[in-house]
C-alpha positions in Angstrom: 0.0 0.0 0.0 1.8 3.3 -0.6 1.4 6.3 2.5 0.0 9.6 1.8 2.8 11.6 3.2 1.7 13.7 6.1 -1.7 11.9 6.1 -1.4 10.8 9.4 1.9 11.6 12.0 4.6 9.7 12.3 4.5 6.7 14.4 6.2 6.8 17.3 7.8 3.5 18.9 6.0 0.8 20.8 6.8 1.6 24.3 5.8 0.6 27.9 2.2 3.2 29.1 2.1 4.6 32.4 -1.5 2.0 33.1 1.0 -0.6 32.2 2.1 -3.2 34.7 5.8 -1.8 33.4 8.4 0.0 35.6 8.1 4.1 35.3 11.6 5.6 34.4 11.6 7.0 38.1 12.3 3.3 39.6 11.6 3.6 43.0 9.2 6.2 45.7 13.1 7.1 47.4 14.4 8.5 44.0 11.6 10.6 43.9 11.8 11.9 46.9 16.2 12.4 46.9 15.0 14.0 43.5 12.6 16.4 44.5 13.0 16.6 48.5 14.3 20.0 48.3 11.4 21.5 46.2 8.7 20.1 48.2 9.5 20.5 51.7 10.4 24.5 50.3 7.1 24.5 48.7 5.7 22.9 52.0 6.6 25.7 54.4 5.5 28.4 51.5 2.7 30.5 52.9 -0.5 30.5 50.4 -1.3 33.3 49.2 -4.5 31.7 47.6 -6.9 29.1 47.5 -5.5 26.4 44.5 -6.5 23.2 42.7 -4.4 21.5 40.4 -5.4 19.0 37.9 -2.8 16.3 36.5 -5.3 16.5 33.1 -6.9 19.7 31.4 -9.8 17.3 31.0 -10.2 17.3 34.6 -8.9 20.5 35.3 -11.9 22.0 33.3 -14.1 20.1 35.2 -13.1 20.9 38.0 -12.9 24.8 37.6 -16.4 24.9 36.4 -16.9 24.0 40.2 -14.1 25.9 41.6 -13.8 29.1 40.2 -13.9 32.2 40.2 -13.0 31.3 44.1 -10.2 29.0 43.9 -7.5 29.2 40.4 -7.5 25.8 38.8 -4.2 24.8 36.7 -3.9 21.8 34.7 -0.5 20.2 34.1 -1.1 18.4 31.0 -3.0 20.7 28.2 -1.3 20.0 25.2 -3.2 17.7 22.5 0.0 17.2 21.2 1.6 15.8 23.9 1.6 12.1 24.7 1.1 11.5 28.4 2.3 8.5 28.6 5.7 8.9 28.2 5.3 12.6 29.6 8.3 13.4 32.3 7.1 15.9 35.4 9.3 19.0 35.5 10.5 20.5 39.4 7.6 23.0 38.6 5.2 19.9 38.1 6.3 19.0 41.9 5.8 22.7 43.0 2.4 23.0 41.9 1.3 20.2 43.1 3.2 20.2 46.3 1.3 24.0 46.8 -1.8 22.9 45.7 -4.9 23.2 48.1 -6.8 20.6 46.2 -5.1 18.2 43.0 -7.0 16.5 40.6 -5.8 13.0 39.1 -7.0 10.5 36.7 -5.8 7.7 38.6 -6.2 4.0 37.2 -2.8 3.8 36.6 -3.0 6.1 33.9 -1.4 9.2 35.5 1.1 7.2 38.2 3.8 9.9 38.6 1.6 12.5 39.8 0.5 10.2 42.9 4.5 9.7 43.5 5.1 13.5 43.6 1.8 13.5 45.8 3.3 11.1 48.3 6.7 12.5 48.2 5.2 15.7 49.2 2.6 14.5 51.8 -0.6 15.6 50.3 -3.0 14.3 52.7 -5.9 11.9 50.9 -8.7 14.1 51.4 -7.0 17.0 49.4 -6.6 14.7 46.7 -9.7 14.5 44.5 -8.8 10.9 41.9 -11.3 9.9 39.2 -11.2 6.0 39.7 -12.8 7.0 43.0 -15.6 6.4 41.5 -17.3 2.9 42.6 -17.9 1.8 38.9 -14.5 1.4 38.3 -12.5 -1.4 39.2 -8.6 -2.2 39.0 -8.2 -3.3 35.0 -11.1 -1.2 33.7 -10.4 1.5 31.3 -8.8 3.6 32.3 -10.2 6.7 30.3 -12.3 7.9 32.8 -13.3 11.3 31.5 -14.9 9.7 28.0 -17.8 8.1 31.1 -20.4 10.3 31.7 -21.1 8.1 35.2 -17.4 8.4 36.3 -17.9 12.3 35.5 -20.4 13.1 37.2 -19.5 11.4 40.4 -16.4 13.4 40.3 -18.3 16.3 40.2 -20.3 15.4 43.2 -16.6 14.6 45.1 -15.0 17.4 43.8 -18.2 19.9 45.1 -17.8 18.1 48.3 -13.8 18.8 48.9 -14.3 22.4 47.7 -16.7 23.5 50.3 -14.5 21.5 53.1 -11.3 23.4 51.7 -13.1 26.6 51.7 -16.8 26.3 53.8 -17.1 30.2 52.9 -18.3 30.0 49.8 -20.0 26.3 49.9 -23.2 27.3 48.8 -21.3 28.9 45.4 -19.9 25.2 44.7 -23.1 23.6 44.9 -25.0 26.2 42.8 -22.0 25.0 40.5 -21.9 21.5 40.6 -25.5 21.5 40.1 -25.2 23.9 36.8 -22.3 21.1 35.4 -24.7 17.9 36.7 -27.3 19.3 34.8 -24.8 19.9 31.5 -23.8 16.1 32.3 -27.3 15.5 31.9 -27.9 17.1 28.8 -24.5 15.0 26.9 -26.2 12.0 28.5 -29.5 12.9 26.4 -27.9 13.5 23.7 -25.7 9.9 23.6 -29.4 8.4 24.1 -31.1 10.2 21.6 -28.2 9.2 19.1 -28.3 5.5 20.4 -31.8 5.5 18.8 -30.0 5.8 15.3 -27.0 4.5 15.6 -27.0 1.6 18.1 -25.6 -1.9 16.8 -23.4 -0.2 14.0 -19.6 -2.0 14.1 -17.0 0.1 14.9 -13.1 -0.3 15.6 -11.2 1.7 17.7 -7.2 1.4 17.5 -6.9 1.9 21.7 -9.9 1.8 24.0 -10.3 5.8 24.4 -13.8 5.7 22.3 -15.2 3.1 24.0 -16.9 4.3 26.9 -18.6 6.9 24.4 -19.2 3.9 22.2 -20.8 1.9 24.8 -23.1 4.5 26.1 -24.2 5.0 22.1 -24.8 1.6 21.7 -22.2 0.8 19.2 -20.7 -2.7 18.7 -17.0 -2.3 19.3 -14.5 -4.9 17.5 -11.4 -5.5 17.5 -10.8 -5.4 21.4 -7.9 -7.5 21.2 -6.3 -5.3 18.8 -6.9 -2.7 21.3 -5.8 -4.1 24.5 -2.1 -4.6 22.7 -1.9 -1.2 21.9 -3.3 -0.2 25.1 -0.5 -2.2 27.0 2.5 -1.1 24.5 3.0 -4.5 22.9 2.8 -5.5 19.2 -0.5 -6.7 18.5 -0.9 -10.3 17.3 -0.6 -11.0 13.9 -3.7 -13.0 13.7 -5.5 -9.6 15.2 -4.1 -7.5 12.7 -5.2 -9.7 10.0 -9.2 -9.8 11.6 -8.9 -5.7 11.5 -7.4 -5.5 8.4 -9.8 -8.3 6.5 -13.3 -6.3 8.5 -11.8 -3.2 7.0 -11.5 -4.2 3.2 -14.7 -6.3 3.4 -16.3 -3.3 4.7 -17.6 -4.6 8.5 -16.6 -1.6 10.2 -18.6 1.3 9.9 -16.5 3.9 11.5 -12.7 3.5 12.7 -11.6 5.9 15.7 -8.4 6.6 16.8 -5.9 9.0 19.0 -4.1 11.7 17.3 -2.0 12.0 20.3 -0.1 9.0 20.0 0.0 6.8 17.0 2.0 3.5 17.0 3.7 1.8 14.2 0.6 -0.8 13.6 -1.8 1.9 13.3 -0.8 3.7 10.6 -1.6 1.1 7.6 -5.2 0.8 9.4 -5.7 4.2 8.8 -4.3 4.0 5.3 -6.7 1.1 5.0 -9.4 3.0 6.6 -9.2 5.5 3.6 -9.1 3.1 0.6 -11.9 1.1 1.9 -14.3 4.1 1.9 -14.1 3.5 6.5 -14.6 6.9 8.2 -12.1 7.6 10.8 -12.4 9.6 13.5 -9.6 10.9 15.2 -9.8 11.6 18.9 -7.2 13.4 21.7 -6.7 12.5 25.0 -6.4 16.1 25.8 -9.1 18.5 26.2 -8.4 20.6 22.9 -7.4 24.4 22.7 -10.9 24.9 20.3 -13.3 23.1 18.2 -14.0 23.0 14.3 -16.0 25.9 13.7 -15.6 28.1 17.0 -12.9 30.1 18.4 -13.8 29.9 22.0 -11.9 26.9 24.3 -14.3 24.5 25.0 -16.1 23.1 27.9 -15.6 19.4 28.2 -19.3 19.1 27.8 -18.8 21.0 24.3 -16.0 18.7 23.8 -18.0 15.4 24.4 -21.2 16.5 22.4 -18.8 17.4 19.4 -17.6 13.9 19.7 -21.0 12.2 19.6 -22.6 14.5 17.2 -19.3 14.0 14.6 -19.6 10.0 15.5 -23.8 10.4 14.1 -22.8 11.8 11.5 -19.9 9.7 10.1 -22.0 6.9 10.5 -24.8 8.3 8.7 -23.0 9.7 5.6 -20.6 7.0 5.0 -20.0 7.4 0.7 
């Protein structure tokens, strides 16, 4: 098959994620703390000069400061949709924000494991630390793309309302009045992913890693190639026999939509793309990162904006295929 250059990214190396069961390049929790000792116990002593939450993802971190501000400034470490975080490497500033932080936000589920090391090392108390596999859906193995589940958001929204007014009990009746405002937003995305479920449910769609699937799920799409996925998820070469199953549901045209992560693409993906576009498949391409804007608008998105976008691209493709 011959590549469209600059179709599609380069593909980067297979390598270890941070959900893996794989070392991190920061071996052990005492590295981490002869490491970055000196910054955190500084930061420690530091008086605050304001109410802070920090969010390990920007998907979070907007979240969250729909709840928090204007009455505590939310920063989010990761916010690039060009930046893979899972091989990302936390800077001495990483470790001072969150070491300062009155509140942090993490993914959790193994996904974001060197912010809960810099957490330790700095002796964030539990309660101050707001994690999104909290949520009693989730169990240890579960995808771990918590913010793409609508049921994992919105009990985080609950938590995070909760540790807001115990950080702050001045102004807990502002971060109710807010969670309740995002709740009912959460509502209105899960609306929408029913009312599309009424068109598109059943439909057979691929995903190279298992970021779409929640979303898929809650549209009632039937997601294949899940061993395909759980290689790539894990940072291994995907059996041969499971590249052969995608490849031979692409060209006999099983797969009504193919959806993939711009963020990172691996070596095996690339040719399913390609394939994707000679077999007439529409492929949606997705970011781990909450995104700086959205086709059409100029404004940064909510992640409520972000998610509808999603679902209301996924009707569509399925519904215009050529």
């Amino acid at each position: 098959m011959t590549r469209q250059p600059g179709k599609y990214p380069d593909p980067r190396p297979l390598r270890p994620r941070a959900y893996c069961r794989q070392t991190h390049p920061f071996r052990t929790g005492l590295l981490w703390l002869l490491l970055l000792a000196p910054i955190l116990t500084a930061s420690n002593v530091a008086a605050r000069s304001a109410l802070k939450v920090v969010a390990v993802e920007n998907t979070w971190g907007d979240l969250a400061a729909q709840i928090a501000e204007p009455d505590m400034a939310v920063t989010s470490l990761l916010a690039s949709p060009v930046v893979d975080p899972h091989l990302y490497a936390p800077s001495p500033d990483d470790a001072r924000h969150l070491a300062d932080a009155t509140l942090v936000v993490v993914n959790g589920a193994g996904y974001d494991t060197w912010a809960s090391k810099l957490t330790d090392a700095a002796g964030l108390p539990a309660e101050r630390i707001i994690r999104a596999d909290s949520w009693p859906g989730w169990h240890m193995g579960d995808n771990p793309h918590l913010w793409f589940n609508t049921r994992a958001v919105a009990d985080f929204v609950t938590r995070m309302q909760a540790a807001c007014a115990q950080a702050d009990p001045a102004h807990a009746s502002a971060y109710a009045q807010r969670a309740h405002t995002l709740l009912d937003a959460i509502a209105h995305v899960n609306a929408l992913l029913a009312s599309m479920r009424t068109h598109v449910a059943g439909r057979a769609v691929a995903a190279t890693e298992p970021l779409f699937d929640p979303l898929a799920e809650q549209m009632g799409l039937d997601m294949k190639e899940k061993d395909f996925q759980t290689a790539i998820m894990n940072g291994v070469e995907p059996a041969p026999a499971d590249i052969a199953q995608f490849e031979n549901d692409l060209t006999t045209h099983k797969l009504h939509l193919l959806a993939y992560n711009q963020q990172m693409i691996e070596p095996a993906v690339v040719p399913l793309l390609e394939l994707a576009d000679s077999s007439g498949t529409p492929s949606l391409p997705l970011t781990e990162a909450l995104p700086p804007t959205l086709p059409g608008t100029t404004r940064p998105p909510h992640w409520q904006d972000w998610v509808s976008f999603i679902a209301r691209q996924t009707e569509h493709l399925l519904e215009h295929q050529p």
